[in-house]
Backbone as CSV, one residue per row, in Angstrom:
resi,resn,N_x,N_y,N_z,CA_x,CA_y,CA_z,C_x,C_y,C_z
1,UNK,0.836,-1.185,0.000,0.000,0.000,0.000,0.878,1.244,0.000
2,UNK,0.450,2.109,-0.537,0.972,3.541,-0.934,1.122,4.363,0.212
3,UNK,2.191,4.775,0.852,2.130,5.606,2.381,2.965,6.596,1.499
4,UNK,2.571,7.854,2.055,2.963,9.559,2.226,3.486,9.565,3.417
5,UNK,4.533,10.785,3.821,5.003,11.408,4.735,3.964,12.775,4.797
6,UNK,3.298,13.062,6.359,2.418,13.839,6.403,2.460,14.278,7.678
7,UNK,2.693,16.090,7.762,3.125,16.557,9.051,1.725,17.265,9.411
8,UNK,0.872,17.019,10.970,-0.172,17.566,11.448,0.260,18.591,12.915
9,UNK,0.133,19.690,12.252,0.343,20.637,13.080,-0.827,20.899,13.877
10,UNK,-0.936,20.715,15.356,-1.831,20.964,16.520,-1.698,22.258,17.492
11,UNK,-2.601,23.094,17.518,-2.873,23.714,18.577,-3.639,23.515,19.490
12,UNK,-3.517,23.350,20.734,-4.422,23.015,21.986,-4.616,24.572,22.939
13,UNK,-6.032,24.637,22.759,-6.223,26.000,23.258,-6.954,25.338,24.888
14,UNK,-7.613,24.680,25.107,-7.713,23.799,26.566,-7.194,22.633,26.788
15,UNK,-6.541,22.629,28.017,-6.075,21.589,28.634,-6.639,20.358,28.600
16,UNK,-8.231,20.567,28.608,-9.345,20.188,28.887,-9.585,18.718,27.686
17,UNK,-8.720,18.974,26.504,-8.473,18.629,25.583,-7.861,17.457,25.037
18,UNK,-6.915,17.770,26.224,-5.456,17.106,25.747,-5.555,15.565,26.359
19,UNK,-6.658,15.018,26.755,-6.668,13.747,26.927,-7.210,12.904,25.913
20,UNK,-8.581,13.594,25.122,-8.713,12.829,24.545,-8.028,13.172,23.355
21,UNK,-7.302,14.232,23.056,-6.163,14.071,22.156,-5.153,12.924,21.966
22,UNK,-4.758,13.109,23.137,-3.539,11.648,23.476,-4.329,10.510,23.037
23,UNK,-5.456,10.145,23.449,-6.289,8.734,23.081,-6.122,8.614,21.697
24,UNK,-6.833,8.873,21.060,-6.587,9.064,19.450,-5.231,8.978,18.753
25,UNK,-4.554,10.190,19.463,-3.168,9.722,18.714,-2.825,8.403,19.266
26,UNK,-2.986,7.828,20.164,-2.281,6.123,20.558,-3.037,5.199,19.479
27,UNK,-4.086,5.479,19.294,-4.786,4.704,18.075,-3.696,4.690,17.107
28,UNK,-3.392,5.667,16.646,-2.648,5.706,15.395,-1.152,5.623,15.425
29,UNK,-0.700,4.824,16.528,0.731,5.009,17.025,1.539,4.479,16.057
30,UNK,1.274,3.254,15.550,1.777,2.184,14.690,2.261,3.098,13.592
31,UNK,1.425,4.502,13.021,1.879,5.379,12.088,2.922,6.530,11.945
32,UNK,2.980,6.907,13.290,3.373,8.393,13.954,4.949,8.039,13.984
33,UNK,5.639,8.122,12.956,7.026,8.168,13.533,7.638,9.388,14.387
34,UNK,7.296,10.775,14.786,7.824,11.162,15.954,6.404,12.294,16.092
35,UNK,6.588,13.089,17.242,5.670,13.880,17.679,6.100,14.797,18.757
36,UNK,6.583,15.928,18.812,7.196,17.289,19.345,6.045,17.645,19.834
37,UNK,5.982,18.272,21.372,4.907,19.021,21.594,5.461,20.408,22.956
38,UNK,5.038,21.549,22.485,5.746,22.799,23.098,4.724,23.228,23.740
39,UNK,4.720,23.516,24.872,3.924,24.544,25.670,4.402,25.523,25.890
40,UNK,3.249,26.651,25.776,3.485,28.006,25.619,2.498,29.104,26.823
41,UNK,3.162,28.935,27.847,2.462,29.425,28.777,1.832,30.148,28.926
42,UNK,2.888,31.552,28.391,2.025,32.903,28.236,1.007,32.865,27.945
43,UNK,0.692,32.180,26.377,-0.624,32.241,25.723,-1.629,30.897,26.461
44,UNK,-1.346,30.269,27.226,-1.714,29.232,27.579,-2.729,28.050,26.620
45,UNK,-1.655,27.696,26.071,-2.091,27.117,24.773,0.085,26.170,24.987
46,UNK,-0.910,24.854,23.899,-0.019,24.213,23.720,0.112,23.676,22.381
47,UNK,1.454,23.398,21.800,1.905,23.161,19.845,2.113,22.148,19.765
48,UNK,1.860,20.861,19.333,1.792,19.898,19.220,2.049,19.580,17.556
49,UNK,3.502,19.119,17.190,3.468,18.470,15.803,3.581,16.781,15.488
50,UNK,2.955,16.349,15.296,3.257,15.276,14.356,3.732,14.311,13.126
51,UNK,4.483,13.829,13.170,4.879,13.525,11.580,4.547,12.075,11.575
52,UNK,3.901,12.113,10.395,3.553,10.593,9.996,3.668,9.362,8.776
53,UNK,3.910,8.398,8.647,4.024,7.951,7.382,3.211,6.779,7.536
54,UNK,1.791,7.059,6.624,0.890,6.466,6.230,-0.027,6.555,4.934
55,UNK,-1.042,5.886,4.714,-1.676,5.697,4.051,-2.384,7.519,3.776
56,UNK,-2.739,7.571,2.479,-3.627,9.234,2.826,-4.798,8.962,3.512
57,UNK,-5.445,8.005,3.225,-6.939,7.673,4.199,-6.507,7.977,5.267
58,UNK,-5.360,7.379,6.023,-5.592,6.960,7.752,-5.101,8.373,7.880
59,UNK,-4.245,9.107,7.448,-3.558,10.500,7.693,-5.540,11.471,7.665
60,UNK,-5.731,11.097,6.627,-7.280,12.133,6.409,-7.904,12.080,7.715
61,UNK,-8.285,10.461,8.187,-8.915,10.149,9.063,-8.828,10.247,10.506
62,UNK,-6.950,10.729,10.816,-6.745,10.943,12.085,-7.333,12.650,12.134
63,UNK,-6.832,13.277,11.034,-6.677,14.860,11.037,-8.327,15.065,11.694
64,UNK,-9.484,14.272,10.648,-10.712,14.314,10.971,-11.138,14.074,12.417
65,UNK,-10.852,13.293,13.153,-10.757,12.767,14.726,-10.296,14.220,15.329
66,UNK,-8.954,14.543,15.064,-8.704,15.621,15.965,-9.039,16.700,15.563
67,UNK,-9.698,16.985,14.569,-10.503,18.899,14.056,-11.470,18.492,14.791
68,UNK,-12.071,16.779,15.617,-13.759,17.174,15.833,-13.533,17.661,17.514
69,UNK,-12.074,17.572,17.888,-12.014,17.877,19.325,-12.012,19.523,19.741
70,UNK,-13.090,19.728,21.045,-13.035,21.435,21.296,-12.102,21.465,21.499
71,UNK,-11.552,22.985,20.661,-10.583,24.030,21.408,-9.529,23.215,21.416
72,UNK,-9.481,22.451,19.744,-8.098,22.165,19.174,-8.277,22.233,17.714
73,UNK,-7.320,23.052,17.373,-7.040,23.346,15.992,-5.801,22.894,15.084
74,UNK,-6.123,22.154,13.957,-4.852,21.523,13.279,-5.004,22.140,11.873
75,UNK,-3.869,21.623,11.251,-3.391,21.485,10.061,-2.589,20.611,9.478
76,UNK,-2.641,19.928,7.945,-2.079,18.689,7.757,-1.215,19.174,6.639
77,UNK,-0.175,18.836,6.468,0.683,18.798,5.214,1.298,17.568,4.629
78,UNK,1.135,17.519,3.545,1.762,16.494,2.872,2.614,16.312,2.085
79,UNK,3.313,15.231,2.136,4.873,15.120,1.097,3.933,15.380,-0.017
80,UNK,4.827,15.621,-1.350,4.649,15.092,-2.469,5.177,14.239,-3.112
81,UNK,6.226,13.292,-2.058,6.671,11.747,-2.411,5.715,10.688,-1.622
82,UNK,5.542,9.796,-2.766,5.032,8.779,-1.733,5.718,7.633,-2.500
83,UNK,5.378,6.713,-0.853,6.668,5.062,-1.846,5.613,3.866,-1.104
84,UNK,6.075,2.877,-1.379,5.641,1.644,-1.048,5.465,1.436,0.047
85,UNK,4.177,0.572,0.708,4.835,0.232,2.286,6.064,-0.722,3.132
86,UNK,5.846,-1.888,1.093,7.098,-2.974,1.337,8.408,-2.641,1.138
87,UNK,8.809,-1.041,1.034,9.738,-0.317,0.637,10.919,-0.744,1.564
C-alpha cells in the first residue's frame, strides 16, 4: 500500500483537551514516527506536531478525529513523495 510522509500541526487552546487528544493519537501510534509538543504558557495554549508515514486515508482520518475535538485546531501537510509500504 501507498504511504505519504504527512506533518499535522496541533494547537491546543484547553487543557481540557489534551486527553482525549492523546487517546486518538495512541490509536494511530503504529503510524506516527515522531511527535514534538511545546507549551506556551504565556498564551496558555499548547503546539503539538506530528509527523507521519501512512496511508492518505488513515492521515485524512486521524486529522478528521482531531478537528472534531473542542478548542483544538490543526493542520495537515503532505509530502509530495510517496513510496511503497514494502519499501
Amino acid at each position: 500500500m501507498e504511504t505519504r510522509i504527512a506533518l499535522i500541526g496541533i494547537v491546543v487552546e484547553n487543557k481540557d483537551s489534551v486527553r482525549k487528544l492523546n487517546e486518538i493519537l495512541h490509536e494511530y501510534g503504529e503510524y506516527i514516527v515522531g511527535r514534538m509538543g511545546i507549551p506556551y504558557p504565556k498564551r496558555n495554549i499548547s503546539v503539538i506536531s506530528i509527523v507521519m508515514d501512512a496511508p492518505s486515508d488513515t492521515v485524512s482520518a486521524l486529522s478528521g478525529k482531531l478537528g472534531m475535538i473542542p478548542h483544538v485546531n490543526i493542520k495537515t501537510v503532505y509530502s509530495k513523495l510517496s513510496s511503497s509500504a514494502d519499501e
